[in-house]
LUMBADREN-921765 format. One record per atom (N, C-alpha, C, O, CB): x, y, z. Coordinates in steps of 0.2 Angstrom, whole numbers, padded with zeros to 4 digits, always signed. Atoms other than C-alpha are relative to their C-alpha. Glycine has a CB too. Layout:
N
XYZ;...
END
This chain:
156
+0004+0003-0005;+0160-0060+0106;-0006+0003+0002;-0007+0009+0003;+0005+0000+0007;+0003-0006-0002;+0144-0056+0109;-0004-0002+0007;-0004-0007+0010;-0005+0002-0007;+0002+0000-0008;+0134-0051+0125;-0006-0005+0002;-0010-0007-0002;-0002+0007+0001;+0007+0007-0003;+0121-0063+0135;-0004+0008-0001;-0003+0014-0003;+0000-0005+0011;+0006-0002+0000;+0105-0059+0135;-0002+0004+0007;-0002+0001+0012;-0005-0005-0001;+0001+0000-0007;+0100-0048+0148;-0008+0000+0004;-0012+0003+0001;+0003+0006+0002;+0004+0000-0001;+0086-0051+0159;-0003+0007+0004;-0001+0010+0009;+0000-0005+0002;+0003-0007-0004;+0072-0036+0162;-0003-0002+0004;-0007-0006+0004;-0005+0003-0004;+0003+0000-0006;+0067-0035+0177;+0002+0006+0005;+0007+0009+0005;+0001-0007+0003;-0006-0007-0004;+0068-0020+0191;+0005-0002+0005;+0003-0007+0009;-0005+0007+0006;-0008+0001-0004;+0085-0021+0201;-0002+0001+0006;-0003+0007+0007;+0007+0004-0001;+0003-0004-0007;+0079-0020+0219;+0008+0003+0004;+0007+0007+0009;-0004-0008+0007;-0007-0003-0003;+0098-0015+0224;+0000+0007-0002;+0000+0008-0008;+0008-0005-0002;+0001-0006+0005;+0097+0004+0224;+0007+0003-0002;+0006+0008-0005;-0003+0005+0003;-0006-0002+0001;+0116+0006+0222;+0001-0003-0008;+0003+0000-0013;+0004-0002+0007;-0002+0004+0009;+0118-0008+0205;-0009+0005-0004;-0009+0006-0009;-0001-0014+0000;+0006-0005+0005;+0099+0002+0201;+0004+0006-0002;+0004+0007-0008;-0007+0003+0004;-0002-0007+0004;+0108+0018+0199;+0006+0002-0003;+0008+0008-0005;-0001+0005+0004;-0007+0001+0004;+0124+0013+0192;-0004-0003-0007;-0002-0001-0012;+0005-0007+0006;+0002+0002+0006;+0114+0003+0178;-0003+0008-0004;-0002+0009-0010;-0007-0007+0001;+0003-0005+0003;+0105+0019+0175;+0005+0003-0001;+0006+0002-0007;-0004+0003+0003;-0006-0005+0003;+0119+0030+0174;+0003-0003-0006;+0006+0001-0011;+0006+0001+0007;-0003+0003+0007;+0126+0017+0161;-0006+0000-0006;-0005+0002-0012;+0003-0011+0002;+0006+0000+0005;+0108+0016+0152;+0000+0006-0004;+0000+0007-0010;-0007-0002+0004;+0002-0010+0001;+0106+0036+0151;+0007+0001-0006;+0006+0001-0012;+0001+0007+0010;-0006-0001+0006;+0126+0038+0142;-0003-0002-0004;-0003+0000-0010;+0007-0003+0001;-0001+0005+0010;+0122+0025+0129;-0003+0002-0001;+0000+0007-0003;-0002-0008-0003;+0006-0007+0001;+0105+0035+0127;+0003+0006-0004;+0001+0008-0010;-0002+0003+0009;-0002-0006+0002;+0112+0050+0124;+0006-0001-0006;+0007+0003-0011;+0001+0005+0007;-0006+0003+0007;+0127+0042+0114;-0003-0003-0006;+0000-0001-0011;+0004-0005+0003;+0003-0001+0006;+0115+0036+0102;-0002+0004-0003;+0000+0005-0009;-0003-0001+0000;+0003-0006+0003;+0106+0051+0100;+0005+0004-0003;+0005+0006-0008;-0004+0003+0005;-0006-0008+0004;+0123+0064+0097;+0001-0007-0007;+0000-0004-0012;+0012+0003+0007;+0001+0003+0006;+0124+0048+0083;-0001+0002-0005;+0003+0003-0009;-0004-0003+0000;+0006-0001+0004;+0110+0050+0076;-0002+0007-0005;-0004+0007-0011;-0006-0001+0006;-0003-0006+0002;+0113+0069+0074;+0004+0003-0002;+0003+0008-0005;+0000+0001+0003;-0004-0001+0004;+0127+0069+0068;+0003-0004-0008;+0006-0001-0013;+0004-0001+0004;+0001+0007+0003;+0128+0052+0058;-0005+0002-0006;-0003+0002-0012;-0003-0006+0005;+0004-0002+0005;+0111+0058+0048;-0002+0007+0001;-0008+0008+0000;-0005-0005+0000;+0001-0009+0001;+0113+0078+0050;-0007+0001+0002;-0010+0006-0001;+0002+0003-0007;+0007-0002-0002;+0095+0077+0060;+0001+0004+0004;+0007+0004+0005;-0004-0005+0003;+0001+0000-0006;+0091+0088+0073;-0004-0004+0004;-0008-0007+0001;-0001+0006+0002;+0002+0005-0005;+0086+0076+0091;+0004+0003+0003;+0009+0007+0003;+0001-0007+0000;-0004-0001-0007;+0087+0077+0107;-0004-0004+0004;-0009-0007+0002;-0001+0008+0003;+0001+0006-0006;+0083+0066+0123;-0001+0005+0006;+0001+0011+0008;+0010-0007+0001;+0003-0002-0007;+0073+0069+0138;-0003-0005+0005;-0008-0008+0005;-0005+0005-0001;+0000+0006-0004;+0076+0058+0151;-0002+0003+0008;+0000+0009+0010;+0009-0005+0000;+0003-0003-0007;+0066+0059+0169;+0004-0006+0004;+0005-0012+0003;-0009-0001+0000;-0003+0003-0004;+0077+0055+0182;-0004-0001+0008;-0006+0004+0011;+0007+0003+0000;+0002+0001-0007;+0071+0043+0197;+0001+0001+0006;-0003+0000+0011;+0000-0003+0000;-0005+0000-0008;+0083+0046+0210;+0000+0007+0001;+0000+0007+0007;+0008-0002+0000;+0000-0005-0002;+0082+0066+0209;-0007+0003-0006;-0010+0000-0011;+0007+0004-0001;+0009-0004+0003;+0065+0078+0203;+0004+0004-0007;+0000+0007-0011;-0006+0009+0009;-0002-0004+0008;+0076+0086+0187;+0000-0005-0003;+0001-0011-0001;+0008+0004-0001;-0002+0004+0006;+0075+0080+0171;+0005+0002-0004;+0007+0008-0005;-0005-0002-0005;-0005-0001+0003;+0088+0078+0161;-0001+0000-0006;-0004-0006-0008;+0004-0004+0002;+0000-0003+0005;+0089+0086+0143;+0008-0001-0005;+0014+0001-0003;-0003+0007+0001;-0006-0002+0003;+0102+0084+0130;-0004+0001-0008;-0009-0001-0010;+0007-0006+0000;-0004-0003+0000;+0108+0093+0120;+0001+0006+0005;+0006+0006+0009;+0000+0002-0005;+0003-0004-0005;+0101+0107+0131;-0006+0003-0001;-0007+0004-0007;+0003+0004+0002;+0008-0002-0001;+0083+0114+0136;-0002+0003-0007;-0007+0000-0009;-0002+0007+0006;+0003-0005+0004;+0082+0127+0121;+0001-0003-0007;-0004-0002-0011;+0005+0007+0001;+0001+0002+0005;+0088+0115+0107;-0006-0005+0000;-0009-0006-0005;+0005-0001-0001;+0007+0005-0001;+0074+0102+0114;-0006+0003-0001;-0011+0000-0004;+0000-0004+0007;+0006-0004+0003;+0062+0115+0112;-0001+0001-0007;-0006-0001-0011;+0000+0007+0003;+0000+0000+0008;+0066+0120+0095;-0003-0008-0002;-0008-0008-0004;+0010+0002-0003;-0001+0005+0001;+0067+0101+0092;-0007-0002+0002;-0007-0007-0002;+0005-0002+0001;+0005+0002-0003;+0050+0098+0100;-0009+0003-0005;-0014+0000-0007;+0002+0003+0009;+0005-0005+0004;+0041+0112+0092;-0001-0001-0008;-0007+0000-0011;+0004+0007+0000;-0002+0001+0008;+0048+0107+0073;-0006-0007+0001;-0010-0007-0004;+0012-0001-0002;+0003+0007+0001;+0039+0090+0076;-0007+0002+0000;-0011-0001-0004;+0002-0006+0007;+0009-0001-0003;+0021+0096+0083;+0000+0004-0005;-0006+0002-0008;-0004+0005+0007;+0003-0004+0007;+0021+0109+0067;-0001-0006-0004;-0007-0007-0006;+0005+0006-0004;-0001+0003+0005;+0027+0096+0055;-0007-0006+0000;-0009-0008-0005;+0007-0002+0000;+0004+0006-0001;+0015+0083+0062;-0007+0003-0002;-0012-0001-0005;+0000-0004+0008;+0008-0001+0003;-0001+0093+0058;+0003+0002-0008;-0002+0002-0011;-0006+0009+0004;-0001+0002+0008;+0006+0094+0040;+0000-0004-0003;+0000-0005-0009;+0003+0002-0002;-0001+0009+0005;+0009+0077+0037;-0007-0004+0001;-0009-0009-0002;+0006-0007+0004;+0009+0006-0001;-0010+0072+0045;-0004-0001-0006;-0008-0005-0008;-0006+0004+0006;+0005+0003+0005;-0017+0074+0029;+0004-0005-0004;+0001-0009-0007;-0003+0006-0006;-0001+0005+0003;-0004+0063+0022;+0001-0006+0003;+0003-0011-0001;+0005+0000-0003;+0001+0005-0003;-0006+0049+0035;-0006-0003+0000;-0011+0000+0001;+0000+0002+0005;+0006+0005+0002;-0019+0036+0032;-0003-0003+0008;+0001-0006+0012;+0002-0008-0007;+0001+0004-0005;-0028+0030+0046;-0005-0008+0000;-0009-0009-0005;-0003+0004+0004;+0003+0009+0004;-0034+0010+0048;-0006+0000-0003;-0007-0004-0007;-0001-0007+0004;+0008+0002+0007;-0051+0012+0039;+0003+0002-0008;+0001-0001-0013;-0008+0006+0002;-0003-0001+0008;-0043+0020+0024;+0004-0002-0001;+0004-0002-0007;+0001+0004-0002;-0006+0005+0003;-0028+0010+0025;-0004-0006-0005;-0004-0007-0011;+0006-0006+0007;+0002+0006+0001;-0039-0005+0024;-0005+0000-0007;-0006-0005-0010;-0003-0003+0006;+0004+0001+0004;-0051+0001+0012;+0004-0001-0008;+0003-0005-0012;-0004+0005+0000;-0006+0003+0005;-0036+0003+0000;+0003-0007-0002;+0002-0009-0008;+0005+0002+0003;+0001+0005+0002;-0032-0013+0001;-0004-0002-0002;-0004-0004-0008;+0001-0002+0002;+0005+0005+0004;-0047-0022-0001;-0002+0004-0007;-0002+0000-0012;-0007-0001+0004;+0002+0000+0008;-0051-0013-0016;+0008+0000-0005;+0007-0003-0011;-0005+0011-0002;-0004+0005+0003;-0033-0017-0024;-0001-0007+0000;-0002-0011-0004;+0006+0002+0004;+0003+0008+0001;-0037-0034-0020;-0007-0001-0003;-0009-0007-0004;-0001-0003+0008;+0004+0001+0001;-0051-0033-0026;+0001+0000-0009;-0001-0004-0014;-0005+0004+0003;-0001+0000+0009;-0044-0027-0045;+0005-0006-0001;+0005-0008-0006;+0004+0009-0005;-0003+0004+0002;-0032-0040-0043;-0002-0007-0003;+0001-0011-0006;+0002+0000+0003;+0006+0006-0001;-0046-0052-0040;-0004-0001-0007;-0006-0006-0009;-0007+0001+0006;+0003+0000+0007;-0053-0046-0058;+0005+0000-0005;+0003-0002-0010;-0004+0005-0001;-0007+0002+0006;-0035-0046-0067;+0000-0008+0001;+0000-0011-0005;+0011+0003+0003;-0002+0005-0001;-0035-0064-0060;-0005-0004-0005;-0003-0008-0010;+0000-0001+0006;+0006+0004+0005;-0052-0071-0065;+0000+0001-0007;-0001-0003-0011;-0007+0002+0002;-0001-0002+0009;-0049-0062-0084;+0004-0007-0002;+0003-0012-0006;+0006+0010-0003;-0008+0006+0004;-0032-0071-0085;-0002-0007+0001;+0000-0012-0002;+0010+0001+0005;+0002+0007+0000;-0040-0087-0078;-0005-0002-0006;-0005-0008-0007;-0003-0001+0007;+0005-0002+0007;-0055-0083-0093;+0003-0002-0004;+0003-0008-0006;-0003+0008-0002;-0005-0001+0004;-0042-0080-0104;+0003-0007+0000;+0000-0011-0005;+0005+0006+0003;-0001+0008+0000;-0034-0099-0100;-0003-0006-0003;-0001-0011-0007;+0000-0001+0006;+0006+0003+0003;-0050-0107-0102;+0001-0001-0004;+0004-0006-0006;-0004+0003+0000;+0000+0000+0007;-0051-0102-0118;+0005-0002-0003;+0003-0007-0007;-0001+0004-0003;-0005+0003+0002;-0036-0106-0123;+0001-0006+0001;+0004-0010-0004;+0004+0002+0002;+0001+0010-0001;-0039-0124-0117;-0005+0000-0004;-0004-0003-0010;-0003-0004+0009;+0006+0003+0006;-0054-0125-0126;+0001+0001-0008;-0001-0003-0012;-0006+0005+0002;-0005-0002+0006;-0044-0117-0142;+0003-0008-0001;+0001-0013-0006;+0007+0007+0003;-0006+0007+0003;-0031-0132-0140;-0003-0007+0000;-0001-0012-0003;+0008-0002+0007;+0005+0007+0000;-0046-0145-0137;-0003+0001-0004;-0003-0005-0007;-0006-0002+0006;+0002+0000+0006;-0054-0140-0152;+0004-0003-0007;+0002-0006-0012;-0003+0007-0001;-0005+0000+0007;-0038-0140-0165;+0001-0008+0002;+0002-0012-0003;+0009+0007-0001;-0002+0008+0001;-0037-0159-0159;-0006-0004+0000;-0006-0010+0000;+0005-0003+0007;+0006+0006+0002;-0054-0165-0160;-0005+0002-0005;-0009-0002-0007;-0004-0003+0007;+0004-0006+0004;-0062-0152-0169;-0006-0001+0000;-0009-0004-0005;+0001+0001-0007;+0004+0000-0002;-0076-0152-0160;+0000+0004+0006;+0003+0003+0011;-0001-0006-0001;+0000-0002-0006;-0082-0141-0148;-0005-0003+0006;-0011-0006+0004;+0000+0007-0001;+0004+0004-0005;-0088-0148-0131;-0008+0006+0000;-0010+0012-0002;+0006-0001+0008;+0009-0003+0000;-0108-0145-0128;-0001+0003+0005;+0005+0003+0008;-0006-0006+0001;+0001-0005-0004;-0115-0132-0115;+0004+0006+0000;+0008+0008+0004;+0000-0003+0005;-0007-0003+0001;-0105-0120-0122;-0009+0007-0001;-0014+0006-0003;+0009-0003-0010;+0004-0007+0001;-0115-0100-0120;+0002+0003-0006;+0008+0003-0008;+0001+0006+0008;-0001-0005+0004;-0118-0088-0132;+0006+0009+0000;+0008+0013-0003;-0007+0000+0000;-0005-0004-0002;-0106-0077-0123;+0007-0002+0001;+0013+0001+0001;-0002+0003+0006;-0006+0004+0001;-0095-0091-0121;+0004+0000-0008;+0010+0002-0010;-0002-0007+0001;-0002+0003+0008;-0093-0095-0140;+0002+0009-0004;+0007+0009-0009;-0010-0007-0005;-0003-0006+0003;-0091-0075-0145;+0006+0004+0003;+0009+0009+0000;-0005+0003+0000;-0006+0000-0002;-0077-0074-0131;+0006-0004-0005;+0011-0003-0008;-0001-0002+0008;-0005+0006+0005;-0070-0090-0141;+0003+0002-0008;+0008+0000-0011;-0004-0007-0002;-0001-0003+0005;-0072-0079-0156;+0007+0006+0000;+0013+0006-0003;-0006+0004-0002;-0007-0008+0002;-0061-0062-0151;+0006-0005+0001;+0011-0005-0002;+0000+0010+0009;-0006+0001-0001;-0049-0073-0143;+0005-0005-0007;+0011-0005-0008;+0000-0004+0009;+0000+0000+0008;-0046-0081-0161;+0003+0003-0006;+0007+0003-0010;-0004+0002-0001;-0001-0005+0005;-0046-0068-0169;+0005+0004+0003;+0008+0006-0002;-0006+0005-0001;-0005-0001-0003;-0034-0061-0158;+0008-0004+0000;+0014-0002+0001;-0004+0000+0006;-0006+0005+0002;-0022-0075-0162;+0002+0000-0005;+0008-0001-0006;-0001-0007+0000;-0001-0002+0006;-0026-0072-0179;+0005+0003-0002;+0010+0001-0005;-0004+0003-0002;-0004-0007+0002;-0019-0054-0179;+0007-0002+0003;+0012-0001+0000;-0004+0008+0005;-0009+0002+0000;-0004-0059-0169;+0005-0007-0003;+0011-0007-0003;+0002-0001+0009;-0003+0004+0007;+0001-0074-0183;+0000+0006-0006;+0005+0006-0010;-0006-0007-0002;+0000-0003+0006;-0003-0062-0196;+0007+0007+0000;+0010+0009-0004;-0009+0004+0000;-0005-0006-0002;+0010-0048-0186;+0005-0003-0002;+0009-0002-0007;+0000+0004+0007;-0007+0006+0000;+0024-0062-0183;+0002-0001-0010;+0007+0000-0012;-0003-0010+0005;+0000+0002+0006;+0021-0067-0202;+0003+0007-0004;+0009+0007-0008;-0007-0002-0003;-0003-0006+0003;+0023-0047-0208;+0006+0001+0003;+0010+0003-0001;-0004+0007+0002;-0007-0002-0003;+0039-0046-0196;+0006-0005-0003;+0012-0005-0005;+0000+0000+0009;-0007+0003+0003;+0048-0059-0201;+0000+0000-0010;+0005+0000-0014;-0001-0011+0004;+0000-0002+0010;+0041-0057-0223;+0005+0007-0001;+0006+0009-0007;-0009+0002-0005;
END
């Protein structure tokens, strides 16, 4: 069965407020010993309580320090491997951008090959054809050549 949806909003009753809390904080912290045990992390939880000026720490003060400490070292060691959004994004666009040039090759590449299959049936090549055209039309050719000529050696 599963549970309704509950609606966020603050509980103006302060007796069901500090009853929800007291239920919110266990689960809280019952994740966390989880989490700790479950994937052999150390964690710890530091919950500010509204109703009294202590906060409340689990496991306790000295492992949350440890645990607190371990994170602020580790995080200035990972800043050089953290990308921030201008370098994410520049990444990207320049991947998209060699993709953009694999694309247009292989769309090149197609071309010709249409033009290849329009020639062997009318044997005639169409007019406005460039000099950079018609020596692309060569390698890829010749390139057809060499892999008829390979197929012919693998299978003789």
């Amino acid at each position: 069965m599963t549970r309704k949806k509950v609606k966020l909003a603050f509980i103006s009753d302060d007796s069901a407020r500090k009853a929800t809390y007291k239920k919110r904080k266990k689960g809280i912290i019952k994740k966390v010993s989880e989490l700790t045990i479950l994937c052999g992390i150390p964690a710890c939880a530091i919950i500010s309580n509204p109703f009294d000026s202590k906060i409340e720490v689990w496991p306790n003060l000295e492992e949350a320090k440890h645990v607190i400490e371990r994170y602020q070292n580790s995080s200035v060691k990972d800043e050089t491997k953290n990308v921030n959004q201008e370098s994410f994004l520049l990444q990207r666009i320049s991947k998209a951008r060699e993709h953009l040039q694999k694309q247009k090759h292989d769309n090149r590449e197609k071309e010709l090959n249409i033009l290849m299959i329009g020639y062997m049936k009318n044997k005639k090549l169409p007019d406005g054809l460039t000099v950079s055209d018609l020596k692309e039309f060569d390698k890829l050719i010749e390139k057809n050549m060499k892999e008829i000529d390979n197929k012919i050696d693998a299978l003789g």
